[in-house]
PAKOLKE-995456 format. One record per residue (C-alpha): residue number from 1; residue in one letter; z, y, x. Coordinates in steps of 0.1 Angstrom, whole numbers, plus 5000, padded with zeros to 4 digits. Layout:
BEGIN
PT resi resn   pz   py   px
PT  NUM    A    Z    Y    X
...
//
This chain:
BEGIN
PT resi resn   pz   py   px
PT    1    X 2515 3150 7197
PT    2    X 2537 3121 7190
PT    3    X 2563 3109 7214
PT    4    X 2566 3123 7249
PT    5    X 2589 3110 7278
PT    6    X 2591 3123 7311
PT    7    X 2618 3102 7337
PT    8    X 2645 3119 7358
PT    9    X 2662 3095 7378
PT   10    X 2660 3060 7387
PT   11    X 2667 3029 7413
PT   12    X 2632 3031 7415
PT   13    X 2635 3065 7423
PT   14    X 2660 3065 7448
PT   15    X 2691 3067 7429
PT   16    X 2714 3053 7405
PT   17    X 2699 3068 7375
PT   18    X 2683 3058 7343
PT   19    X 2680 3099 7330
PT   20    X 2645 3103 7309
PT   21    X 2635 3133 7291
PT   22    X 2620 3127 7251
PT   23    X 2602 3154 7234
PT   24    X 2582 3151 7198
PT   25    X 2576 3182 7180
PT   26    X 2607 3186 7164
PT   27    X 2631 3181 7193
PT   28    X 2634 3174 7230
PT   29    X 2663 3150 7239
PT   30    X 2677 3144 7277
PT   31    X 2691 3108 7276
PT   32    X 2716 3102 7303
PT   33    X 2720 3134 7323
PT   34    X 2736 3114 7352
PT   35    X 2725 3104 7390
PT   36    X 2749 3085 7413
PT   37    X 2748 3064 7448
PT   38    X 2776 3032 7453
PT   39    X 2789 3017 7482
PT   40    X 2766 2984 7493
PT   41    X 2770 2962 7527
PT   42    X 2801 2980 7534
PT   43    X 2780 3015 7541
PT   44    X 2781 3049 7529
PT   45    X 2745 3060 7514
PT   46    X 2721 3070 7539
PT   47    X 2708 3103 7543
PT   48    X 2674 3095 7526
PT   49    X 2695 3084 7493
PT   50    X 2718 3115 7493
PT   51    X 2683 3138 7496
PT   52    X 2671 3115 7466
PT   53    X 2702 3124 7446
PT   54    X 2700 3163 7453
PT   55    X 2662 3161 7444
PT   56    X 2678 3142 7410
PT   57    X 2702 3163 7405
PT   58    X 2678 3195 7406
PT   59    X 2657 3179 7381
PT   60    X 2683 3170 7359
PT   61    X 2695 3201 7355
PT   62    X 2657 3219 7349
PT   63    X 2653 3192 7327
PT   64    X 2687 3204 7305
PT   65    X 2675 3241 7305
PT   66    X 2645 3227 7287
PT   67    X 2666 3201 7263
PT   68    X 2676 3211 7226
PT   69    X 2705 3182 7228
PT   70    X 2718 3156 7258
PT   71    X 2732 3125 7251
PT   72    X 2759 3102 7269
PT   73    X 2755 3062 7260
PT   74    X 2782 3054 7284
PT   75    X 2811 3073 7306
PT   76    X 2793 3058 7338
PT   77    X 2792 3083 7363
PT   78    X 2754 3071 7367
PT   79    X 2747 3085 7328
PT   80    X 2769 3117 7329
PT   81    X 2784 3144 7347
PT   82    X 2818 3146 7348
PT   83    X 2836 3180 7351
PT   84    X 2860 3171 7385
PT   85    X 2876 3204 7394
PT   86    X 2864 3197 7428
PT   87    X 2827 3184 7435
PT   88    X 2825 3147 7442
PT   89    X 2809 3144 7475
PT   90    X 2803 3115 7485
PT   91    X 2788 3090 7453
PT   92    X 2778 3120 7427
PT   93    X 2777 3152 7439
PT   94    X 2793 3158 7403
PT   95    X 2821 3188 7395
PT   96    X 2830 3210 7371
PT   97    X 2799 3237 7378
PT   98    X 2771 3211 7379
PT   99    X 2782 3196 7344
PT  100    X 2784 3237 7331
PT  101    X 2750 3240 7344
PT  102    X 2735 3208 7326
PT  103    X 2759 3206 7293
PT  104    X 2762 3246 7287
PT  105    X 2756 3258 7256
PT  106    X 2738 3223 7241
PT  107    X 2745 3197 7218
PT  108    X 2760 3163 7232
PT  109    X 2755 3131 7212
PT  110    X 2783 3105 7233
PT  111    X 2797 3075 7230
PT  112    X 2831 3076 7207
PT  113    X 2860 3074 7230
PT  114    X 2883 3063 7208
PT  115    X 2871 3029 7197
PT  116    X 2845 2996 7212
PT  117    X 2858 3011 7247
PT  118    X 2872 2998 7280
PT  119    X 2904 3014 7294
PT  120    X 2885 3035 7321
PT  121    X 2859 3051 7302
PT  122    X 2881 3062 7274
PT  123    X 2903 3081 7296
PT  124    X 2865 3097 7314
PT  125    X 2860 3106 7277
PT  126    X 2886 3117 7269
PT  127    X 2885 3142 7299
PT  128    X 2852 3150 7293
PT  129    X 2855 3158 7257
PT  130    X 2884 3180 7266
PT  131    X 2875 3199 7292
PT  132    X 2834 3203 7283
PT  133    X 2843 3218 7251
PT  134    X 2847 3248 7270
PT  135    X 2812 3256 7274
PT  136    X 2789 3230 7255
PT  137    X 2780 3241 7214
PT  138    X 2790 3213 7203
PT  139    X 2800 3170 7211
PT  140    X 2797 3147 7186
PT  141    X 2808 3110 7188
PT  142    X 2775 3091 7175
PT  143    X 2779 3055 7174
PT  144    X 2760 3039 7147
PT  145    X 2748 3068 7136
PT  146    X 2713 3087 7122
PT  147    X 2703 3127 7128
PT  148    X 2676 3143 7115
PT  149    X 2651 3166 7135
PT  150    X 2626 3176 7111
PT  151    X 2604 3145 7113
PT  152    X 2621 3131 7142
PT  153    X 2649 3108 7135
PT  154    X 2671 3098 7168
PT  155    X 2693 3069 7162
PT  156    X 2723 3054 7180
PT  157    X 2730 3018 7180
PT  158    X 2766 3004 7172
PT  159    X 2782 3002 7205
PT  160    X 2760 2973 7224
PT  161    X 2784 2952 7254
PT  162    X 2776 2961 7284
PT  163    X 2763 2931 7299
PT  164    X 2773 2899 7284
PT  165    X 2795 2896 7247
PT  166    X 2825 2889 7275
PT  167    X 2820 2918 7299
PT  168    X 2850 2938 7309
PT  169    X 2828 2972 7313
PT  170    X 2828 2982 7277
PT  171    X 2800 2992 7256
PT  172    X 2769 3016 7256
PT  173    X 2751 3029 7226
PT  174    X 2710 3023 7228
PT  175    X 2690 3060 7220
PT  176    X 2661 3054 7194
PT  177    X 2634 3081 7186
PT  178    X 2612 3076 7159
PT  179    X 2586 3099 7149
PT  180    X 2554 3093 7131
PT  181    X 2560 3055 7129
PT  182    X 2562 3056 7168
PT  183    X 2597 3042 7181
PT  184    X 2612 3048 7213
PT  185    X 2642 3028 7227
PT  186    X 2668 3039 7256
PT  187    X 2689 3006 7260
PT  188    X 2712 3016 7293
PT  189    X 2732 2990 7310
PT  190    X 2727 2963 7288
PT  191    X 2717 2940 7321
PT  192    X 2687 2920 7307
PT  193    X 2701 2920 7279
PT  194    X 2721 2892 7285
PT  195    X 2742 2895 7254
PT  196    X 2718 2873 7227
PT  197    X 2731 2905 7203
PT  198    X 2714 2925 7222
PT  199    X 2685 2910 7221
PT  200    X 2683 2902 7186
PT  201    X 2692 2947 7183
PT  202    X 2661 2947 7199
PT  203    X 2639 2926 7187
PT  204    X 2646 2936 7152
PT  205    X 2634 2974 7161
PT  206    X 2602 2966 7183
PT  207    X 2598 2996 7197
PT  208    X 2566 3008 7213
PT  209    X 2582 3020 7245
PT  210    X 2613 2999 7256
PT  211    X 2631 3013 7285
PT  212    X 2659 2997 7297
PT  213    X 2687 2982 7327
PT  214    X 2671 2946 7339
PT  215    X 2702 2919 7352
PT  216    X 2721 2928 7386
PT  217    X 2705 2903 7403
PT  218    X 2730 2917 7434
PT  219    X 2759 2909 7420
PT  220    X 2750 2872 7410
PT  221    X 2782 2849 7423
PT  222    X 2799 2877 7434
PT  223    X 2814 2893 7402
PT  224    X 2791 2879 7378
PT  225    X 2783 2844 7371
PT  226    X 2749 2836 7382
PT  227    X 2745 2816 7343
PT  228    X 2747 2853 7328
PT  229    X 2723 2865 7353
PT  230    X 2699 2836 7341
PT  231    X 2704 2841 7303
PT  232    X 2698 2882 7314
PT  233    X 2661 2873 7328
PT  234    X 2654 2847 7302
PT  235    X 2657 2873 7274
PT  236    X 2639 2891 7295
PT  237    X 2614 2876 7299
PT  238    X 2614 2871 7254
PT  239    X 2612 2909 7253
PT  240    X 2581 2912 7274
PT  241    X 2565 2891 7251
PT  242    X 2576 2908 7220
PT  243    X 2572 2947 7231
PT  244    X 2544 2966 7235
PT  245    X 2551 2987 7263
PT  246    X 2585 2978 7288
PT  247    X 2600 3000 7313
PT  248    X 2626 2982 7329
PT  249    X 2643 2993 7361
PT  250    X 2683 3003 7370
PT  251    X 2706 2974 7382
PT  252    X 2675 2951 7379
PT  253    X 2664 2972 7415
PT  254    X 2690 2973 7431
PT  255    X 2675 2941 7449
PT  256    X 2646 2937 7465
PT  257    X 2642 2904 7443
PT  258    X 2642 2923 7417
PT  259    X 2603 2932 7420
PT  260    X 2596 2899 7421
PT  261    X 2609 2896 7388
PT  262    X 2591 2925 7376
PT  263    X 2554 2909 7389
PT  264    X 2563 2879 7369
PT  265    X 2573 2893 7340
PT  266    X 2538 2913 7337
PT  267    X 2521 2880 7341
PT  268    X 2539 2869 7311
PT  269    X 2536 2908 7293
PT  270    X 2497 2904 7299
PT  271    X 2492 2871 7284
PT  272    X 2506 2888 7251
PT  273    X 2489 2917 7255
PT  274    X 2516 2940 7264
PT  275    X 2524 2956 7298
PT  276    X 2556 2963 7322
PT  277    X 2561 2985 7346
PT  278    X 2599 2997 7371
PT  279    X 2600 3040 7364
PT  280    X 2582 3045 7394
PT  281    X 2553 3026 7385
PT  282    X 2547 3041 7354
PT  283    X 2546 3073 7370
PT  284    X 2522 3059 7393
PT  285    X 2544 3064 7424
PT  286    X 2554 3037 7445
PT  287    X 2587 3022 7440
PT  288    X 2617 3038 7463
PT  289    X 2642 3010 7463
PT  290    X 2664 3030 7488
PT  291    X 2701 3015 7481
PT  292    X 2683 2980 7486
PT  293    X 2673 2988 7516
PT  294    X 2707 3007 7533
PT  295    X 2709 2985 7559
PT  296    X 2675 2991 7567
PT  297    X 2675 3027 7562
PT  298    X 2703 3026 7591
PT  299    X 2693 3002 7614
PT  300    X 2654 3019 7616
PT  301    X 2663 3056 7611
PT  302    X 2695 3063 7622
PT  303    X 2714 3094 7610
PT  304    X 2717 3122 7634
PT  305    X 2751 3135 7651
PT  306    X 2757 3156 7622
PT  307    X 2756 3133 7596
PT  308    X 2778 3105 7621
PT  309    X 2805 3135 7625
PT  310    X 2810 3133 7586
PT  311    X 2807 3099 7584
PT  312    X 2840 3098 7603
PT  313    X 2860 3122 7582
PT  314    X 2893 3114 7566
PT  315    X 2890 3102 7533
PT  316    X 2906 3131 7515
PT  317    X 2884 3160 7529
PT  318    X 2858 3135 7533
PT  319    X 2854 3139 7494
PT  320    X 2845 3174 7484
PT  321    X 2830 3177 7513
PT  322    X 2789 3175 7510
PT  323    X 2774 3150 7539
PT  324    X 2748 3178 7557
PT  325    X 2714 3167 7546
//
């Protein structure tokens, strides 16, 4: 049977998401268990992106039921649930139940909290480790390290940076799968890569199936310098070249432009006799680029009254309280 991989979530999708489900006959792994929306052009999500993330959500946690182990690369709320007392309404639709539901009774493989870790995200792990050990088997802190599945192997890289070798947002850890001599790659986050480490990690493995976070094209001269966004495409555009089979998608569609990129990146995957594809295409659906769109999404089908009325909520109750979709 080799290596199967089923996707949960994705900006292709719909969401904030990069969630994919791995099974080989020794093991089936869910990678990411998270979904999110973010603010963009000053709006809340539109209705369409909040149904997205229930429909995400749902699958995530049939997809957990079916998992033998889940793993966190990152405390992102896009790659995990965190366990908030009180649901997160208006960017997750996380809380303390959901993350009971998906992490009950499994074994989590996260990113250390301790070490290679930004301020924020050591105090979401922290948290997390604390107050999930109530109900999962069993979390252990993986970086850099090897586990056994009968004739599986899943690997974790050594914490990768999370965009460029000076990015502020920490680390991830990339999920390989190897089983048979075939090798599948998770690389989360790692914006291109636009770190050259990165791309060297990579390169070195050559997986058969690459799936990973293209640049945030969105965020060029805005919070990051348009040179990193460059050096994120041009290595890139090295990786198509050099991998049989790349799924890229995540902050790389949250533009529009962003599928531009895409169709000249196959040009260049062909030539070498290798393909590329966002999640949605490689499911064969057409991609979903709903955040991109927001404005869009408002100005041609505007929300109804109910949906305005909780627009226009305080903050605070605002919340944990779930926009009526």
């Amino acid at each position: 049977m080799g290596i199967k991989f089923e996707f949960v979530g994705a900006e292709s999708l719909g969401v904030r998401s990069l969630a994919t489900f791995v099974k080989t006959p020794d093991v089936k792994v869910l990678v990411d268990a998270g979904a999110s929306l973010g603010m963009r052009s000053y709006l809340l999500p539109h209705p369409l992106e909040y149904r997205a993330l229930k429909e995400t959500k749902d699958r995530i946690v049939r997809y957990a039921q079916k998992a033998d182990c889940i793993t966190i690369s990152h405390y992102h709320f896009d790659h995990y649930i965190a366990t908030w007392k009180d649901v997160d309404a208006v960017w997750s639709w996380s809380s303390y139940e959901q993350a009971k539901d998906v992490y009950g009774n499994k074994t989590i493989y996260a990113k250390a909290f301790r070490k290679n870790i930004n301020i924020s995200q050591r105090k979401r792990g922290y948290l997390f480790g604390k107050i999930a050990a109530d109900f999962c088997k069993e979390i252990v802190y993986a970086d850099d390290a090897e586990y056994n599945f009968g004739d599986t192997v899943m690997t974790f890289s050594p914490p990768l940076h999370h965009g460029d070798d000076s990015s502020l947002l920490g680390y991830v850890l990339g999920t390989l799968i190897s089983h048979d001599g075939q090798k599948f790659l998770h690389c989360a986050d790692i914006q291109g890569p636009s770190s050259e480490k990165t791309l060297n990690f990579i390169l070195k493995i050559k997986p058969d199936f690459l799936v990973l976070s293209g640049p945030p094209m969105y965020l060029s001269g805005i919070k990051i310098e348009p040179d990193i966004i460059k050096a994120g495409l041009r290595n890139l555009s090295k990786i198509v070249k050099n991998v049989k089979h790349t799924i890229v998608d995540h902050h790389l569609l949250r533009s529009e432009e962003g599928l531009n990129v895409i169709k000249e990146l196959k040009a260049a995957a062909e030539k070498n006799g290798n393909s590329v594809s966002s999640i949605a295409e490689f499911m064969g659906k057409d991609n979903n680029l709903l955040e991109a769109k927001r404005k869009k999404l408002y100005n041609e089908n505007p929300p109804d009254a109910e949906f305005r009325k909780w627009l226009k909520m305080k903050p605070a109750k605002q919340s944990t309280t779930l926009p009526p979709v």
